[in-house]
N, C-alpha and C positions, 0 to 999 in steps of 0.2 A: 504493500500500500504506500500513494505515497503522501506525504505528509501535507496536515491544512493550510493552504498558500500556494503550495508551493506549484509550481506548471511542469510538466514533461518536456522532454527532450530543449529544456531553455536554454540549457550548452551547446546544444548542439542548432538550435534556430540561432544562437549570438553568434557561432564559429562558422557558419553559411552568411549572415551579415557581413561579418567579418573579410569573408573571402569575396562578395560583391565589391565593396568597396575596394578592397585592393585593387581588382579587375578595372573597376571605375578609373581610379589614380591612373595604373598601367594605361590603359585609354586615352586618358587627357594629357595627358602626360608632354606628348608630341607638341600640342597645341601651344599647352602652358611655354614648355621652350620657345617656339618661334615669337610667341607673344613676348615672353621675358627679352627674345634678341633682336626684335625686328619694331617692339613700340614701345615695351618701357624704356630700355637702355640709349636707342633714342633719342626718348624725351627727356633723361637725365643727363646726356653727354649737350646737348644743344643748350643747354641751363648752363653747364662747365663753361662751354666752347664761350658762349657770348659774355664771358669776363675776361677773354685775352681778345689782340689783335693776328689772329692765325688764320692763315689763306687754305688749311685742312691738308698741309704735306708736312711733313715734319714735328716735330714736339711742340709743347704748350709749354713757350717759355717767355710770352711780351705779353706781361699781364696788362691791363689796360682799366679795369674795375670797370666804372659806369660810364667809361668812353662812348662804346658802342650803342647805351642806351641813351645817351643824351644824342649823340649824333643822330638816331633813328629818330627819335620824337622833336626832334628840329627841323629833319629835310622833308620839306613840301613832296616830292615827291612819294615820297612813305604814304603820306596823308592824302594824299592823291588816288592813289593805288588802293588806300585804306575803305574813302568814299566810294571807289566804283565798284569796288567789292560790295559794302552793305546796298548800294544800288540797284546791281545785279540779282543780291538776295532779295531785297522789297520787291521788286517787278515780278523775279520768279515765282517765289513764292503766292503773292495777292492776283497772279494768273491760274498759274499752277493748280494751286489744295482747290479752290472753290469748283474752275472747270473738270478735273481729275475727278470730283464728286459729283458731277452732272452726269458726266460720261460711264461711270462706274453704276449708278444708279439706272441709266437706259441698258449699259449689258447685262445686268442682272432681270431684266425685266423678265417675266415669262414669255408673253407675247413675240418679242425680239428674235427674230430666227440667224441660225450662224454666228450666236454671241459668240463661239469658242473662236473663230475667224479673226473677226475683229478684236477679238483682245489678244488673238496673237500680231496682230498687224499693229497694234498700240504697243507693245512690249516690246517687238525689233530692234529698237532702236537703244532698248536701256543695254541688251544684249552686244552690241556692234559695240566696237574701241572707237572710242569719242576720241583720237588724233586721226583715223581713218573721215569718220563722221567731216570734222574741223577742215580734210584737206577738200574732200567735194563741196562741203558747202562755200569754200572759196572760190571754188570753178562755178559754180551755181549761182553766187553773187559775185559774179567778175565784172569789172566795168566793161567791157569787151567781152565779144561771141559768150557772153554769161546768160543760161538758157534765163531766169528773173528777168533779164532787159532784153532779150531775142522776144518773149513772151509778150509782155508789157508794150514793146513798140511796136509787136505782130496786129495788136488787139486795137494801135491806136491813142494808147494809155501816155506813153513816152513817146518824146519825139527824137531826143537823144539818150545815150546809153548812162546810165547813175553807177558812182565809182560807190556799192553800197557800203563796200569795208573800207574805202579810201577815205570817208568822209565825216568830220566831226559830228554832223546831224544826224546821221544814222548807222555809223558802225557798231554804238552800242544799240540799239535798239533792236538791229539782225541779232549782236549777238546773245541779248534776252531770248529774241523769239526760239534761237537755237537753242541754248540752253531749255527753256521748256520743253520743247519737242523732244528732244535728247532725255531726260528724264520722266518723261510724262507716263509712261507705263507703269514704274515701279510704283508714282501715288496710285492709280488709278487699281493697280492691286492691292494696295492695304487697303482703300475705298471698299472694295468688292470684300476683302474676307471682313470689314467689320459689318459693314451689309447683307453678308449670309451669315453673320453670327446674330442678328436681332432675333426676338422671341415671332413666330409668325402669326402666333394667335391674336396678338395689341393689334395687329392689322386687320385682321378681321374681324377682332372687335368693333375699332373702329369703324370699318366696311358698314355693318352693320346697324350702329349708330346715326350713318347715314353721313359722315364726314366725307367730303372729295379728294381728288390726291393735294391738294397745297396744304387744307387741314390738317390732314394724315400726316405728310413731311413736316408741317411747322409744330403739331402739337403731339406725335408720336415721332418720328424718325426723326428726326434735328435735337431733342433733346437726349436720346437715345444715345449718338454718334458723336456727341459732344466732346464727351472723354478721350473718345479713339480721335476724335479731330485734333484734339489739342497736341495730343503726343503726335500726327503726320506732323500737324502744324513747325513743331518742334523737332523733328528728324529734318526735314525739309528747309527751314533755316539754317541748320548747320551744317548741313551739304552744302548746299548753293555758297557758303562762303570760302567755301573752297574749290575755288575752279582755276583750272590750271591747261592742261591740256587740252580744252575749245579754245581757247584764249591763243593759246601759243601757236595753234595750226591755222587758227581762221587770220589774226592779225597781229600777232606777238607785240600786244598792248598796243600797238597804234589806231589813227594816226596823232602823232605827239601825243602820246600816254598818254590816250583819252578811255582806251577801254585797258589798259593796266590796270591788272588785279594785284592781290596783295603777295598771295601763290607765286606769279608771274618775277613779282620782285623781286624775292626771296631769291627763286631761281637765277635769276640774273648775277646776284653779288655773289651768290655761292660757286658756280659752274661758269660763269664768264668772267665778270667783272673788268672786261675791257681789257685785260691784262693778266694781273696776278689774282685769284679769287679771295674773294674776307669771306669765310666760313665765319667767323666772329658774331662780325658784321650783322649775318645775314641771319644767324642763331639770336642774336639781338630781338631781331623784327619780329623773328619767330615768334619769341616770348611776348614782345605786345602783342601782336596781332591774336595770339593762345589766349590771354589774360580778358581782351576784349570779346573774345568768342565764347568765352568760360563766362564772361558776366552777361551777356545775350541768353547764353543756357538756362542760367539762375534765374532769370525773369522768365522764361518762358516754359523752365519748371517748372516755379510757383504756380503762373498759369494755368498749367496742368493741372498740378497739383487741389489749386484749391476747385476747380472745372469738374475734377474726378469725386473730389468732396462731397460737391453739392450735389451733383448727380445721384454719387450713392447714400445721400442723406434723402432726396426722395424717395 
């Protein structure tokens, strides 16, 4: 018999726990490395780097303390690069999450035939290497035989050919619209799984109740998505403030640094630099531009945060 309390075989269910978990560890194990060698170590060596003057050959031996960082937050162009960066995220973004949830809402529909089509034809594009992306869209908006301006003057529209990426008025604005396009799948899929995640019976309550679809969307599905909005909302801002590679294929921040990003600049002093490179330097920028991006997240945490609250306080 065995005694009051106590359970069977609980040595032998804690030494099968026991042995899972190991297997778990052994499993992640891979991951855990790459991530210790390829993003914390990093993010701790560019912290080092940006208190010496080192062009990234050689040892760390011209310390320099807050050189780097007072030079950074002095050159206009930094701040320059700084703005089109958060410019590029406002446009993308307040495009982006609201259309990506219109669209996401029609493929889910029932009615809709060949929604699996069309969401693959929406998704292509997250799929393709955005420098491949960046070099047609160049040939696409070329002042010259650029099918945009063969098209446009075919129709009537233009009379002469628009240098789109040559020109301060609208190179950043192509390259928004690129940017959205280029990313517009991957929202349009978190749209769709938080949209097959709602309860289906609220809907046909409401059906029932005799609400139409705006009712339906504004006082069941919009409060509902709320949550899930808040977090695209916030994935989605701190993507877009990172863009590097459309930037560098379509116009490599011109013309005169009008679409230089912050990514862009970086790049510039660490791998060019006209000469000898400032890894420093450029580990400098790194850390404000990080610091700036770390306190965007924190507000738009909270956001979340208190969004998911009140949500689940209903």
């Amino acid at each position: 018999m065995h005694m009051k309390g106590t359970k069977p075989n609980a040595g032998k269910i804690s030494k099968n726990r026991r042995k899972k978990l190991i297997y778990c560890y052994i499993f992640i194990l891979p991951q855990l490395a790459l991530f210790l060698a390829f993003t914390i170590y990093p993010i701790i060596m560019s912290y080092v780097y940006s208190f010496f003057n080192w062009s990234g050959y050689g040892s760390l031996s011209n310390f320099a303390g807050l050189e780097n960082y007072a030079e950074t937050i002095s050159d206009p162009f930094f701040w320059n690069a700084f703005k089109n960066s958060f410019i590029f995220m406002f446009f993308v973004v307040l495009i982006q999450v609201p259309l990506a949830l219109v669209i996401a809402i029609l493929l889910n529909s029932s009615w809709l035939k060949g929604a699996t089509v069309y969401r693959t034809i929406y998704f292509l594009p997250v799929v393709t290497t955005t420098a491949v992306i960046g070099i047609v869209m160049r040939f696409i908006f070329g002042a010259y035989k650029g099918l945009i301006n063969e098209i446009l003057i075919a129709v009537g529209i233009l009379d002469k050919p628009i240098d789109w990426l040559g020109s301060m008025d609208t190179a950043m604005m192509i390259i928004i619209l690129v940017g959205i396009w280029k990313t517009f799948g991957m929202k349009m899929v978190y749209w769709l799984a938080a949209l097959q995640s709602l309860p289906k019976e609220l809907f046909e309550a409401a059906k029932v109740d005799g609400a139409n679809w705006l009712q339906t969307f504004r006082y069941v599905m919009f409060p509902l998505l709320l949550p899930v909005g808040s977090v695209i909302l916030l994935l989605s801002s701190v993507n877009a403030l990172h863009v590097f590679d459309l930037v560098k294929s379509m116009t490599n921040g011109g013309p005169a640094f009008h679409t230089d990003m912050v990514d862009l600049y970086i790049y510039r002093y660490a791998f060019e630099g006209g000469g000898m490179p400032r890894a420093g330097f450029a580990s400098a920028a790194g850390v404000v531009y990080g610091f700036a991006i770390l306190f965007v997240s924190l507000i738009l945490g909270i956001v979340v945060k208190k969004t998911g609250g009140k949500q689940s306080s209903h």
